[in-house]
LUMNU-759202 format. One line per 4 residues: their letters; for each residue x, y, z of N, C-alpha, C, O. Coordinates in steps of 0.001 Angstrom, whole numbers, plus 500000, padded with zeros to 6 digits. Layout:
! LUMNU-759202
A	X,Y,Z,X,Y,Z,X,Y,Z,X,Y,Z; ...
***
This chain:
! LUMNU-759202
XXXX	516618,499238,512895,517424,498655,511836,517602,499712,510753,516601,500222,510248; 518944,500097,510337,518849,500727,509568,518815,500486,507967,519052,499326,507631; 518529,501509,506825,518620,501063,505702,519510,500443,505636,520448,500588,506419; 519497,499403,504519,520490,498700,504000,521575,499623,503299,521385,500642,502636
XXXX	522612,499070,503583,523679,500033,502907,523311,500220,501180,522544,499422,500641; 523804,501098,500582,523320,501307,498785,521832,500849,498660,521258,500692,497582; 521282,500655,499880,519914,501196,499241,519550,502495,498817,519899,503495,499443; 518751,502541,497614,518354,504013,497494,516888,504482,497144,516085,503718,496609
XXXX	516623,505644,497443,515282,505893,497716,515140,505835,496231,515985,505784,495337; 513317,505867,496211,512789,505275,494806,512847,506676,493825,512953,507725,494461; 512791,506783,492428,512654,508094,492143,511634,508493,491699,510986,507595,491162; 510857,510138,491657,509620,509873,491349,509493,509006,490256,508503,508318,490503
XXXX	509944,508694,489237,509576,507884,487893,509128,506573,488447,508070,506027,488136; 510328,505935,489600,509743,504620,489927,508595,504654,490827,508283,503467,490923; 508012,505148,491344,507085,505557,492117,506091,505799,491271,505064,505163,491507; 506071,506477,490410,504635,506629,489522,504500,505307,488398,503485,505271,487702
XXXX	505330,504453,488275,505323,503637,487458,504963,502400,488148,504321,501519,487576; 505403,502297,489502,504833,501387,490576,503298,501450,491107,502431,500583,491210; 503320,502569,491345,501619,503166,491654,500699,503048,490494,499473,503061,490603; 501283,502943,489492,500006,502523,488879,499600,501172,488203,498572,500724,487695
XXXX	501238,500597,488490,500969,498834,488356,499835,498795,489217,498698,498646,488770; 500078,498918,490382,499450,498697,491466,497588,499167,491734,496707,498873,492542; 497745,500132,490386,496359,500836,490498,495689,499451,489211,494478,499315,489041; 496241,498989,488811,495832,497873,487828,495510,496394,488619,494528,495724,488303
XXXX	496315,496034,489524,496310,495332,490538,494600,495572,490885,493629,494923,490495; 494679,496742,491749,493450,497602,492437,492453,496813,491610,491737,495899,492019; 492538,497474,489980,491291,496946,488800,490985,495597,488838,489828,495231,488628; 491976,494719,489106,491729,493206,488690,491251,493062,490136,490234,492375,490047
XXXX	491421,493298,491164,490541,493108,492348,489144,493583,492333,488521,493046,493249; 488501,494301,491711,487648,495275,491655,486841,494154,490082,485663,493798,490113; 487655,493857,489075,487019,492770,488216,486385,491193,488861,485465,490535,488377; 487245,490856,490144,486844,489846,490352,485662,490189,491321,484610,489560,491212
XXXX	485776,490965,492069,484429,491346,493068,484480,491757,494257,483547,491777,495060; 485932,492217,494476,486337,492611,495751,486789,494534,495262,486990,495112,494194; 486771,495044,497056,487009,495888,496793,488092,496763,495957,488996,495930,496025; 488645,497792,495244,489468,498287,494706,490816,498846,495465,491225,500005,495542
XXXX	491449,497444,496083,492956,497957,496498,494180,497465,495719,494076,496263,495469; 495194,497967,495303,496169,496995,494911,497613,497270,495512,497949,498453,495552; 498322,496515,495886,500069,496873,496554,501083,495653,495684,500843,494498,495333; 502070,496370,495574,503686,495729,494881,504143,495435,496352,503688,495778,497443
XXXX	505161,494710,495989,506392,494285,496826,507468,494509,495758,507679,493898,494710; 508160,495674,496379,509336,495897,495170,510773,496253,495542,511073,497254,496192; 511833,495141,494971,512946,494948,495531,514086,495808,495843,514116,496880,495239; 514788,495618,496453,515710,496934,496999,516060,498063,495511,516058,499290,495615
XXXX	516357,497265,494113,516582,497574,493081,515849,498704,492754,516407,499704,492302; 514750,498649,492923,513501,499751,493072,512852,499573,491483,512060,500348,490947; 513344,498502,490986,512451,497760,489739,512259,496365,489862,511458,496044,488984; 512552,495523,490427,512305,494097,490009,511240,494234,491209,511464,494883,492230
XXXX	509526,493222,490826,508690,493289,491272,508621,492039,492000,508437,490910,491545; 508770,492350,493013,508560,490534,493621,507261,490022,494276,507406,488943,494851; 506001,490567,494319,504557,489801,494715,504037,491246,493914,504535,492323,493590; 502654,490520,493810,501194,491951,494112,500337,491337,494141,500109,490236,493640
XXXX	499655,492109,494847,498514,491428,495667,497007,492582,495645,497230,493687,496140; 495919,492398,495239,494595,493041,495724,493988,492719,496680,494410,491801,497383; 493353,493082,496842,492498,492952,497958,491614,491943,498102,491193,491358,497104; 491144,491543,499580,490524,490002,499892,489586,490284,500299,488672,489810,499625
XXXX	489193,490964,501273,488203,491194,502232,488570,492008,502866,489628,492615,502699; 487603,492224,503904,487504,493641,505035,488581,493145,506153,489027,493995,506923; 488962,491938,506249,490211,491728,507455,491238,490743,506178,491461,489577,506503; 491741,491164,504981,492894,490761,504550,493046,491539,503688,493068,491078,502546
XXXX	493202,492946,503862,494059,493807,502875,495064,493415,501966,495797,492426,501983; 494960,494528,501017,495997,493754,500182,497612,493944,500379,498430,493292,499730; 497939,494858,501295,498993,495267,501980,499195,494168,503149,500316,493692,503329; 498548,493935,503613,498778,492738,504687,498914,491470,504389,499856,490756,504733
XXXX	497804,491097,503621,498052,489642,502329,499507,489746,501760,500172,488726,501577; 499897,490760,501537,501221,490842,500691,502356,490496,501463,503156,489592,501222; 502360,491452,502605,502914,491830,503484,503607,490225,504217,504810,490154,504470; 502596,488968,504501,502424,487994,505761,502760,486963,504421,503106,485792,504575
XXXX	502599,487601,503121,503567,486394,501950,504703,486701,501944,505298,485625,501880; 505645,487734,501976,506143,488183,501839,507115,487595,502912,508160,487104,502484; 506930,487590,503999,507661,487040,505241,507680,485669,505236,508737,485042,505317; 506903,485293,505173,507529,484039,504675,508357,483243,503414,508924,482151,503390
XXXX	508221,483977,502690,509292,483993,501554,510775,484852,501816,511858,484352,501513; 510693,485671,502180,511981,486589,502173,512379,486378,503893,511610,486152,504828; 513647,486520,503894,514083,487095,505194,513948,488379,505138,513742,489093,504157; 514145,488798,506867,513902,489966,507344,514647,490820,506888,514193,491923,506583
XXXX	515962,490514,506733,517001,491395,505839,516985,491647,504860,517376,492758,504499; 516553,490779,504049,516376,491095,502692,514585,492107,502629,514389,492515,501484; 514060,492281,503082,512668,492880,502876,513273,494252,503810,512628,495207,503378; 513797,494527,504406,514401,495422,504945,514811,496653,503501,514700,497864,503697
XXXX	515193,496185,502358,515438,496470,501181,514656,496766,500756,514984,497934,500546; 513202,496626,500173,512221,496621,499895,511233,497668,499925,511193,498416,500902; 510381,497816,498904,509585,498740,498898,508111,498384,498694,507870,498089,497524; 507042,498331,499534,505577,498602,499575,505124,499394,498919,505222,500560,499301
XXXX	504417,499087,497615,503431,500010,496815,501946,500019,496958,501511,498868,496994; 501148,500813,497039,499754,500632,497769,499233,501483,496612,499933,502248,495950; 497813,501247,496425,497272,502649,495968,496516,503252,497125,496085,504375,496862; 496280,502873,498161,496062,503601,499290,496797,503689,500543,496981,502605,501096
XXXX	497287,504783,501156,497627,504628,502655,497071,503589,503382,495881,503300,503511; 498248,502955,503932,497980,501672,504511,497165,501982,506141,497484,502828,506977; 495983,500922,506201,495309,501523,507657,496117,501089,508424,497313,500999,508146; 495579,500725,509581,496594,500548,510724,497036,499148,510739,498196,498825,510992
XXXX	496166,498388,510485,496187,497314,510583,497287,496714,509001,497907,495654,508909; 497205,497609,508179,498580,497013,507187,499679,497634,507343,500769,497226,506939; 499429,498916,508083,500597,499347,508509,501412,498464,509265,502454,498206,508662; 501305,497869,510450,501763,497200,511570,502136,495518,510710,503072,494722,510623
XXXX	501085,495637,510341,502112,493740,509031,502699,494210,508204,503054,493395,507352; 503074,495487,507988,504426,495987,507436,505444,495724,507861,506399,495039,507492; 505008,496800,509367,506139,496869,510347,506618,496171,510400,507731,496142,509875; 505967,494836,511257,506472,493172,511936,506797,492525,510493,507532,491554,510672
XXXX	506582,492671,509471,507332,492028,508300,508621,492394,507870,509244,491511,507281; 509229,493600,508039,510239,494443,507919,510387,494756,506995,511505,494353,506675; 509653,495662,505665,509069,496099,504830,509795,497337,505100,509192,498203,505733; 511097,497578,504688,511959,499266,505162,511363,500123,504316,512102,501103,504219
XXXX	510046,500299,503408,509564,501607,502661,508216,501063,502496,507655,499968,502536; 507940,502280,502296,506608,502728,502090,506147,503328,500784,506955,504255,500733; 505336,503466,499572,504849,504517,498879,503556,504013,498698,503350,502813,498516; 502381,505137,498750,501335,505170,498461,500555,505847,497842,500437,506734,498687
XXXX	499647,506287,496703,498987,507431,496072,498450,508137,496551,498570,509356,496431; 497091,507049,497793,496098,508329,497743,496082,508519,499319,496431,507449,499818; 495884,509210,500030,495975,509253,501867,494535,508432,502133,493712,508316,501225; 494350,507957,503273,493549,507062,504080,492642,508344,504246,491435,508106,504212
XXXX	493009,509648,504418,492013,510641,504659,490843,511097,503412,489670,511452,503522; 491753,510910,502165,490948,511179,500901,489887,510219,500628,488724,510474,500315; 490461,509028,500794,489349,507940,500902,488635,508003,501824,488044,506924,501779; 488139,508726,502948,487464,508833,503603,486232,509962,502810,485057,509754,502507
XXXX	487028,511085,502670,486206,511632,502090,485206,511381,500517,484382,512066,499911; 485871,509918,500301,484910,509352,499084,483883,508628,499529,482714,508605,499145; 484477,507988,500450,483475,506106,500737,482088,507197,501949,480891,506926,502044; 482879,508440,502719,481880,508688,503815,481789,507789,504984,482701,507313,505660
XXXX	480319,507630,505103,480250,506397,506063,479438,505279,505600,478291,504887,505811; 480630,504824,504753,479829,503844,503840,480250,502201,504554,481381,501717,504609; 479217,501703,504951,479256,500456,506144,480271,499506,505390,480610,498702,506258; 481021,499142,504049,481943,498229,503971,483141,499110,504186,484081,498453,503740
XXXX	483635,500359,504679,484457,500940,504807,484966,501848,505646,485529,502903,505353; 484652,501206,507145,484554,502500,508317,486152,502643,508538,486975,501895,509066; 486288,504353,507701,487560,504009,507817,488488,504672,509234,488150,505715,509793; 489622,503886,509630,490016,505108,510809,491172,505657,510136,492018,505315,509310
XXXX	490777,506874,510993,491731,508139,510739,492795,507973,511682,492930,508761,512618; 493578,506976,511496,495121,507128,511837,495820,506835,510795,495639,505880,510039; 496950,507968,510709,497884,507677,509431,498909,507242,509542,499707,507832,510271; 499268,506133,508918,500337,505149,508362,501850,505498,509697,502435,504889,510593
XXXX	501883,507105,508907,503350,507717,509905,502836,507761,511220,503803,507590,511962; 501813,507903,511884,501915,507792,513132,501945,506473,513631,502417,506340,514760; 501432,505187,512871,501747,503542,513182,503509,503396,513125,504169,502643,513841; 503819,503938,512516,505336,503739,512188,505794,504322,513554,506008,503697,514593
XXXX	505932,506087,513252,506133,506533,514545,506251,505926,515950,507261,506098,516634; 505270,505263,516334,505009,504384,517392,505938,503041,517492,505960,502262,518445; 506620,502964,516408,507656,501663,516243,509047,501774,516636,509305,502919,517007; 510001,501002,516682,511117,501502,516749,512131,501031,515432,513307,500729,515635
XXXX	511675,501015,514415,512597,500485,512953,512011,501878,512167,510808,501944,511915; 513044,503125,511749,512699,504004,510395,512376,503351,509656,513139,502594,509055; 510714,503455,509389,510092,502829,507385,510014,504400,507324,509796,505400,508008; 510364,503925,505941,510728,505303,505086,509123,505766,504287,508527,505078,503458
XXXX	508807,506749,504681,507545,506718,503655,507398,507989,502575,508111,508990,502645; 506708,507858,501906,506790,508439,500310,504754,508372,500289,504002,507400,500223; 504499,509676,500368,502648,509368,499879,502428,510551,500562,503243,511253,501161; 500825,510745,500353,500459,511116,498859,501384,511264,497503,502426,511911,497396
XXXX	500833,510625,496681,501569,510900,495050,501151,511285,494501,500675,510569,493619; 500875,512806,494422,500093,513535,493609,499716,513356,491638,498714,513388,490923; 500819,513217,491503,500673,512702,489895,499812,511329,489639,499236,511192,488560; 499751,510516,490450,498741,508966,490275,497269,509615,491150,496164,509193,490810
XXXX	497366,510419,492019,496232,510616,493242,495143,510577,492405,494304,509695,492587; 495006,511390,491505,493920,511465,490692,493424,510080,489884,492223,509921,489666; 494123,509380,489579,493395,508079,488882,493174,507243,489975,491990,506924,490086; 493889,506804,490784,493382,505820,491850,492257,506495,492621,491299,505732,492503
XXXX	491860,507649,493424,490815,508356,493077,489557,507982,492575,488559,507518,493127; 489859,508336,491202,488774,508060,490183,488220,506428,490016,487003,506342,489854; 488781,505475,490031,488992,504632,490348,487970,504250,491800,486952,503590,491592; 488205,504572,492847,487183,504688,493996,485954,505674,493695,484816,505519,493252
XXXX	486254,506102,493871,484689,507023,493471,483749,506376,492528,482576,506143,492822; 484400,506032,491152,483172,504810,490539,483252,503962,491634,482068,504119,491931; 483591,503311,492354,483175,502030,493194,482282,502075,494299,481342,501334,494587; 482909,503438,495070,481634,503561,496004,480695,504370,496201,479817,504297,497061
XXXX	480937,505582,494992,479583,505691,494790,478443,505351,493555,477581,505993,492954; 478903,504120,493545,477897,502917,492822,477365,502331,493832,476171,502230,493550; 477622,501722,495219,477700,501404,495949,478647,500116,496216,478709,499379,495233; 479125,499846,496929,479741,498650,496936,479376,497551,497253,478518,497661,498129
X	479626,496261,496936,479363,494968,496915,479982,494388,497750,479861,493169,497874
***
């Protein structure tokens, strides 16, 4: 499926201004007692915010939670428009309730690899090393992706690192 016609890609401004809603998201997940993730759902416009969601648990990401609301609220065409904000590379498993949601973009701050190198092998976080573009890759719909974001990488980051190496809860 291709982009929607006059869709247009996000610019860095909206991208760093999204990523760090989203890194606030992350915080209020991280205030209530869950781990530190947060993702937008953001409309073809590439400003009007339509869900966000943190994180639930170890099997309801906040990319996938978003993602499986998201489809049921929107048609496929219309989310086709749409842009996914994460503060982390989505694992595989939010990658793919992207996919099957039809979620046509992607942006994320920090890579699934960097967070590896924070959490280690820290037992609430075994993370796998497959990245986002190779779940896509494997699909047959172009999601457009945008990540690492170097200008946010560093606070969402910082952000994890107090969390797990405090240890996590």
């Amino acid at each position: 499926m291709p982009m929607q016609t006059g869709a247009q890609a996000p610019t860095p401004a909206q991208m760093e201004h999204h990523l760090r809603s989203a890194n606030a998201v992350a915080q209020r997940a991280l205030a209530a007692g869950h781990h530190p993730f947060g993702a937008l759902l953001v409309g073809p416009d590439n400003l009007t915010v339509l869900a966000e969601q943190g994180n639930v648990d170890s099997v309801n990401h906040a990319e996938a939670v978003l993602a499986r609301m998201a489809a049921h609220q929107y048609s496929a065409e219309a989310l086709w428009g749409c842009t996914l904000y994460t503060t982390v590379e989505p694992c595989c498993m939010c990658a793919g309730t992207q996919y099957w949601a039809n979620i046509g973009r992607l942006v994320y701050g920090m890579s699934e690899r960097r967070l590896l190198e924070i959490t280690g092998n820290h037992a609430e976080n075994p993370t796998l090393d497959l990245p986002c573009r190779a779940v896509f890759a494997s699909g047959q719909k172009p999601i457009g992706v945008w990540g690492p974001v170097a200008e946010v990488e560093a606070e969402i980051s910082a952000l994890h690192a107090r969390f797990w190496q405090r240890g996590a809860s």
